[in-house]
N, C-alpha and C positions, 0 to 999 in steps of 0.2 A: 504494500500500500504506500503510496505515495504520501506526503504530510506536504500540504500546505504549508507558505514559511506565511507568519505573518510580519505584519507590515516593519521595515528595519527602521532603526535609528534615525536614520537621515531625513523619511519617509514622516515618521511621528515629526521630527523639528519639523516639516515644512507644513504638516498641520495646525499645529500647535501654532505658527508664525502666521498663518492665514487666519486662526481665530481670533489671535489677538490683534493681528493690524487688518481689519478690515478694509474691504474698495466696497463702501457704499453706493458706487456710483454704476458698479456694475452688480452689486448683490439687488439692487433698485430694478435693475434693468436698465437705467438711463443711457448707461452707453458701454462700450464693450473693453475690455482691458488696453488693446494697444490702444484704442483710442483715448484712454483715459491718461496712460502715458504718454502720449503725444502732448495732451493737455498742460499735463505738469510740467515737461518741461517747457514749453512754450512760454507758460506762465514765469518760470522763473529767468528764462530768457530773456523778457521781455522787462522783466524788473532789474534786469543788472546788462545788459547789454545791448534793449532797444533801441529806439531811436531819443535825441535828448528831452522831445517832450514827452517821452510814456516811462522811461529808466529812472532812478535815482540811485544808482550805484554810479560812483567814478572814480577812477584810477586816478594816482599819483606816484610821479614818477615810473622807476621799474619796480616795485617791490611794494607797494600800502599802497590802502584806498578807503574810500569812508560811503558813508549811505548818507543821505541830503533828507533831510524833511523839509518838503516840498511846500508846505504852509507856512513852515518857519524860516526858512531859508538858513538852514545851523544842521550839525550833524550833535545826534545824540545818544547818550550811552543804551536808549531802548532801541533805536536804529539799527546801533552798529550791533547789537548782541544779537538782535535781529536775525540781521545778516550772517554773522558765523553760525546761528543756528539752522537759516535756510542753507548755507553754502556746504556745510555739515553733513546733512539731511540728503542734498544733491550730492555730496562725494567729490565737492570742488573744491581742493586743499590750498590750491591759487587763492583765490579769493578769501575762504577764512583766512589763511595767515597776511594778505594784505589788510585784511579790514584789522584783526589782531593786534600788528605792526603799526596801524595808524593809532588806533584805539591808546597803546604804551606807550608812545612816542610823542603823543597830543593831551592826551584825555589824564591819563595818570596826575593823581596827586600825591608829591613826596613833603611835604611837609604840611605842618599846622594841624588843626581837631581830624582833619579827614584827611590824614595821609594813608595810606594805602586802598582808597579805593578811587572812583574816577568821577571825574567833571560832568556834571550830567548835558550840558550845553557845550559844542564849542561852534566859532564860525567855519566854516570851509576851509578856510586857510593856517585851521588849525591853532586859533589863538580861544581862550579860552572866554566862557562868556558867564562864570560862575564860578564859586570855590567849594561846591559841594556835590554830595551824588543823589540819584536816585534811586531806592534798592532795586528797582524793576529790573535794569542794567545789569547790577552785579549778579544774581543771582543766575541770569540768562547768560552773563559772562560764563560763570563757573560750571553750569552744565554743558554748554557747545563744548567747553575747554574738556568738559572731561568723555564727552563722545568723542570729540576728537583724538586725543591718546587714544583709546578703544577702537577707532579706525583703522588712524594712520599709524601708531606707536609715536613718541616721546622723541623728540630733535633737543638741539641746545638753547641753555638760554631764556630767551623770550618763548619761544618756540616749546620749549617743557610744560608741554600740555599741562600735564597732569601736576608737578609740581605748581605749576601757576594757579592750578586751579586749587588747590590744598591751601595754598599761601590765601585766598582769598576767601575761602569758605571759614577759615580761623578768625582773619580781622574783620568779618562781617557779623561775628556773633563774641569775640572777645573783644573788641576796641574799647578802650578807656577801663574795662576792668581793674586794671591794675595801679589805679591811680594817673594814669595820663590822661590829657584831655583827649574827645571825639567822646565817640557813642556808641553802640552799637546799632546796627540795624536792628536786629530783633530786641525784644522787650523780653530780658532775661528771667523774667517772671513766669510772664503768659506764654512765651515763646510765639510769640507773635508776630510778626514783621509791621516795620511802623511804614509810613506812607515815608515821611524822611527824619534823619535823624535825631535832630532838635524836638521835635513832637511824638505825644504820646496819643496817636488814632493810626489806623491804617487806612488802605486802599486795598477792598476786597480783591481785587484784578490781579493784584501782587502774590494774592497767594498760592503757590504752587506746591502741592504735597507731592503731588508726583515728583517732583523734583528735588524736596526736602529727602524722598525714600532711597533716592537713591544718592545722595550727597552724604547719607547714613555710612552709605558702601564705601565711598570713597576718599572719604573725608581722613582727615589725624584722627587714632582709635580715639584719643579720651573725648571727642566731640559726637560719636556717633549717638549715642543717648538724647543729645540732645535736639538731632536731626531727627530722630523716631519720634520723639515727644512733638515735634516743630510740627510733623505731618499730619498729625493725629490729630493738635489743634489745631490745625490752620482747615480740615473738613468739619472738626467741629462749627470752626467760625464760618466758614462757608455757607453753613444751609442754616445760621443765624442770620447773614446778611445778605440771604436772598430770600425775596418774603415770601412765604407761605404758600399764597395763592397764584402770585404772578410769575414770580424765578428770578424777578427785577432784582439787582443790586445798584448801590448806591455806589457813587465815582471812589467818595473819602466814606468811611464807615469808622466808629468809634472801637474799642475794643470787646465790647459786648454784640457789635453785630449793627446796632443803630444807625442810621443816616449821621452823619456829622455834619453839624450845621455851624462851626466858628468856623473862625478867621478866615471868613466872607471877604473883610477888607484888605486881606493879603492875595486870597488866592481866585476869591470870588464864589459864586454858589456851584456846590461838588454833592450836596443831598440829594440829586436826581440820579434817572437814569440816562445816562449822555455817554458820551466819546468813550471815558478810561471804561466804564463799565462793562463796555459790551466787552472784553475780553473774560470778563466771569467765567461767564459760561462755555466759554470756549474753553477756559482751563478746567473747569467741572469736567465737559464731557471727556477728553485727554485724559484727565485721570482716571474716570472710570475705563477709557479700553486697556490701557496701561493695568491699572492693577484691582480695580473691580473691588476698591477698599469698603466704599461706604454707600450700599444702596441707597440711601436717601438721593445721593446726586440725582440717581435714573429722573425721579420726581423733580426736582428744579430744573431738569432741562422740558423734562413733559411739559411740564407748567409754561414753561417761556414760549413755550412752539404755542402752545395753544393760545397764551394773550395774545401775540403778533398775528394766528390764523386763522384767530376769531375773534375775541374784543376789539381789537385795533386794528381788524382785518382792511378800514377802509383809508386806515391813518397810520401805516407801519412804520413812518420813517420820523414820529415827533420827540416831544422830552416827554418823559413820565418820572411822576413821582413813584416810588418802588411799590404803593399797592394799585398804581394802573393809572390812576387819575391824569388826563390829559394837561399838558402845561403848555404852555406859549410857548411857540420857536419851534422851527426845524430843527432836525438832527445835522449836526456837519457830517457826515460820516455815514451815512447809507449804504453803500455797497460793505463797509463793514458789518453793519446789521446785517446784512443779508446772508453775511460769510459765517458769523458766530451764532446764528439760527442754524444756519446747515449742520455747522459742528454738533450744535447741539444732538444729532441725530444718533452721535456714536454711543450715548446713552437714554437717549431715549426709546421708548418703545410703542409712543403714543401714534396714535391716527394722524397725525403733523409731519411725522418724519421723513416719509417719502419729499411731500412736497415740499420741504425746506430744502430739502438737496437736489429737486429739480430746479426748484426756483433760483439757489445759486449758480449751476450747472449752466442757466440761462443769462446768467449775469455777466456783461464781460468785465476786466481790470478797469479802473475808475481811469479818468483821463484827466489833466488840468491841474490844478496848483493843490489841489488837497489829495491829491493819488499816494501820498507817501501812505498814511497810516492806514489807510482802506487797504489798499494792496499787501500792505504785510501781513495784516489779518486772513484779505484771501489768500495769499500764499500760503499760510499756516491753515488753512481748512483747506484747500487744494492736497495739501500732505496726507493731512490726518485723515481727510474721508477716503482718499484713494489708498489708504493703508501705510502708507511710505514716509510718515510721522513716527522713529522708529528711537529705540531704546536701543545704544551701543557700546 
């Protein structure tokens, strides 16, 4: 009698790899695998190599380059982290180490409260337009940094992936501990991440357990406790600061989860649902295909599909307070909406989710002076739905 072999080793990883990085866009139906590759790269073409009015990537010199926000006219630490995370993701080791190489050569700050982490603003030409950071930057730093080593292996230098990334995952959770002035990014208490470091509130958008779980891995041993604990509350605070009924988060949110309503007169009104926010859910649903930690997510993405697919079905692109209530003004940033709805879909399971990710699928990259933050959004749903948002 002959024995069946069952299925080999290699065979299991490429299942295992197909469950976890879904192509929504062909398990939909919407369209068929190469075409869905075709897609992505095109898309990422088109962000770093198009023509000068659809690109915002540009080379300098032979060796560094930065990303342009396009509204702003400045290259910024969420830009360029950005980008090494899409260039990463694409397997184009050019470009991370030029954006990398610009990023340490520009951006770094070596002295005063915030020396070791970087400038959250600079202009193009590389002169600096602020002496502080934004943790959104570092933390998107230190995970490219550390899929990178995991790709390509560790070069010298600047280039040591993975030591860069260790040095930075340390002085974003130890800084000023020890009596020196700065602060730390997280709030060593709640393990929190603060919006920046002088204040005590966050920005729901910042919070990334996925990427806390695995900075656990790779971090200095005696910090990894504190990356497990970081990820555990940061989906605690998660499905506090998305409301209940809608999925809506707030831009700044307090450390209990609450809309933040001060300093209005510094930064102006961030208690709504607007610009920073819509990347919530984008990182909700990421985490669950990633690692399926916290079922509650599934429900704050359901919930969001359905206000935009149905409450706000005739008005999807305005400001909402986070329990729905319509606000004055447009949204700057629609095609973003459009993209982190779709996201949404990798954990949802509600009657929305097809057509969130046709109706992205239908969308093209944004054009004109606000294309920077729209299109880095859909390049990050471009990834994650087509599967190739991938852990390295």
């Amino acid at each position: 009698m002959v024995m069946s072999k069952g299925p080999n080793k290699e065979e299991q990883m490429k299942e295992a790899s197909k469950a976890m990085y879904r192509n929504l866009f062909v398990e939909f139906g919407i369209a068929d695998e190469r075409t869905v590759d075709e897609r992505v790269k095109e898309t990422f073409d088109t962000i770093f190599f198009g023509p000068e009015d659809q690109k915002f990537y540009h080379e300098v010199g032979y060796n560094m380059g930065y990303m342009r926000d396009t509204g702003n006219d400045d290259a910024r630490t969420e830009g360029m982290s950005y980008g090494m995370m899409m260039a990463v993701q694409m397997g184009n080791k050019d470009i991370f180490d030029r954006l990398w190489l610009w990023t340490k050569t520009y951006m770094y700050l070596d002295e005063g409260p915030n020396a070791g982490y970087f400038c959250w603003s600079n202009a193009t030409d590389g002169t600096k337009n602020a002496d502080g950071p934004a943790p959104d930057g570092e933390e998107f730093f230190a995970m490219a940094l550390i899929f990178a080593s995991k790709r390509w292996g560790d070069g010298e230098g600047v280039f040591d992936y993975m030591s860069q990334a260790r040095e930075l995952l340390s002085v974003m959770i130890h800084k000023g501990e020890d009596g020196s002035e700065g602060r730390a990014m997280w709030d060593p208490d709640n393990k929190l991440i603060r919006f920046i470091t002088p204040l005590d509130f966050s920005d729901p958008s910042y919070h990334l357990p996925h990427f806390y779980d695995l900075f656990a891995e790779y971090c200095n041993p005696e910090d990894r406790d504190f990356w497990l604990e970081a990820a555990k509350n940061s989906r605690d605070y998660l499905v506090k600061a998305c409301h209940k009924d809608t999925g809506l988060s707030a831009e700044y949110a307090d450390f209990d989860g609450t809309p933040h309503v001060g300093h209005e007169e510094i930064f102006g009104r961030h208690d709504w649902y607007y610009s920073d926010a819509y990347r919530t859910v984008a990182n909700v649903a990421l985490d669950w295909a990633w690692f399926q930690a916290d079922v509650r997510f599934k429900k704050i993405a359901e919930n969001l599909q359905r206000f935009f697919c149905e409450t706000v079905a005739d008005h999807p692109f305005g400001i909402y307070a986070i329990d729905g209530t319509i606000l004055e003004g447009e949204a700057l940033h629609p095609v973003a909406m459009t993209a982190v709805n779709a996201q949404a879909s990798l954990a949802s399971d509600g009657e929305h989710a097809v057509q969130c990710v046709q109706k992205f699928w239908d969308t093209p990259l944004r054009e004109g002076d606000r294309r920077y933050y729209d299109n880095c959004l859909y390049m990050f749903a471009m990834l994650a739905l087509s599967g190739n948002y991938r852990i390295y």
